[in-house]
Each structure stands twice: as structure tokens, then as C-alpha cells.
N, C-alpha and C positions, 0 to 999 in steps of 0.2 A: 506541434501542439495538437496534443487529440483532447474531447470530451464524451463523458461518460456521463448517465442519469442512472438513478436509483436503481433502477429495474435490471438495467445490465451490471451493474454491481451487486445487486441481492442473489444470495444463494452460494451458486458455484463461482459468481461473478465474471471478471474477462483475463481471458491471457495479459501477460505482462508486453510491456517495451524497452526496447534495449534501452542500455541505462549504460554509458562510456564513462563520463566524470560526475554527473550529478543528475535527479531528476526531481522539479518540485512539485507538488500536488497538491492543487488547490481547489478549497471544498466552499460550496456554498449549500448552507444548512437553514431551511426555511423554519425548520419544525424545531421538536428538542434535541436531548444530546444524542451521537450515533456514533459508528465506531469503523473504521478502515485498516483493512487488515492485507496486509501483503504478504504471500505463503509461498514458499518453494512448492513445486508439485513433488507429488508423493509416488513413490514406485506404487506397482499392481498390489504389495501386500503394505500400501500404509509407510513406508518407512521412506527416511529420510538419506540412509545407506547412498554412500556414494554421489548423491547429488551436490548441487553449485550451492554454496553458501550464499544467498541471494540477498540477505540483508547485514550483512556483514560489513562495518563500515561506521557513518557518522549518518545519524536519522533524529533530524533539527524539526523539534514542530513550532510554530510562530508561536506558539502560548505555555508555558508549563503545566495553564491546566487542562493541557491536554494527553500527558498521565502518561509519556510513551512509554511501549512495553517493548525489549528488542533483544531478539536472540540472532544463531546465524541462520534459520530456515524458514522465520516468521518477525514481524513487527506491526504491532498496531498503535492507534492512535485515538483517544474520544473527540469525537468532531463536533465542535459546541457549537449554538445557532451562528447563523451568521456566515461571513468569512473569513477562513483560518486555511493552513498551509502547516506542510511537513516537508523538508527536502532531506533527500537521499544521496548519500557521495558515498558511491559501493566503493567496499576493501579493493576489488577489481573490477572490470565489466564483466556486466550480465545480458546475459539471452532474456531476449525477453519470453521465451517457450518455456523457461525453465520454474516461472512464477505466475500468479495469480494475484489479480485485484480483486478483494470483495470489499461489501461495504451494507451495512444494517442500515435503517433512518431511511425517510428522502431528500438525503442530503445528493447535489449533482458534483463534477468532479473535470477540472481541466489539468494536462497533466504539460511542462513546458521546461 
């Protein structure tokens, strides 16, 4: 179990965690709505080429109105006040070097 605050998820946000059968991520959102985005890293010109399909797979968020969007390179989720949760059961296991956590709002973030 790691945690994460706002701050290290704004922006470029943090390297990912291996992820073997499931990983669930659970947000506490003091403020209003905010948004969590999980992104393959990107080669030096942008592309997606050849890289791990990193969200590929079953991505359950605890609420429907939390709008998930989900491709194989990226998936986000709106993180509504409160606590709410999205878990992840990858097509395969992921490196966790091969993705990025970010995340808008100051919503905080434990990951289990």
C-alpha cells in the first residue's frame, strides 16, 4: 500500500506500480469533482509505438458516476468529493515504469 497527495499527482504526476492481478485506488476528495488519469509513458517523439498496453483489461470504478473513460495507453476516472475507488485487473502484468499516475483537484490517493 503506498499514498499519494495532490501535489505529487499534479502535473507530470508519479511513476506507476506494478500491477500482477489487480490494483485498487482509492481517492479521498475534500473539495469538488477532480479527475485520475493513468497513462502509458510516451516514446521521445510522443507516441505510443510499441509500448505495454498498460490499461488494458477490467477498470471498475465504485460509482458509475464516475464516467470512466478507458483505452489500451490511458484511463481516467471523475473523482467525486468524498471517497470513491477504481480498481484495475490488467489484460496482463504491468511494469510499473511503464505508466504514470496523475491526478487534477486535492483529491489524496492510496493505492492497495
Amino acid at each position: 500500500m503506498a499514498a499519494y497527495t495532490a501535489d505529487q499527482l499534479y502535473g507530470n504526476g508519479v511513476q506507476g506500480e506494478n500491477i500482477t492481478t489487480f490494483k485498487t485506488f482509492t481517492f479521498t476528495n475534500p473539495s469538488s469533482s477532480a479527475y485520475f488519469t493513468i497513462e502509458t509513458e510516451q516514446d521521445r517523439t510522443g507516441s505510443f509505438s510499441g509500448k505495454q498496453r498498460t490499461t488494458s483489461g477490467s477498470w471498475v470504478p465504485s460509482s458509475s458516476s464516475m464516467g470512466p473513460v478507458q483505452a489500451d495507453f490511458f484511463s481516467s476516472v471523475v473523482v467525486q468529493p468524498g471517497v470513491s475507488s477504481v480498481t484495475l485487473t490488467p489484460a496482463s502484468s504491468i511494469t510499473g515504469s511503464n505508466y504514470r499516475m496523475k491526478g487534477t483537484g486535492a483529491f489524496s490517493m492510496v493505492t492497495s
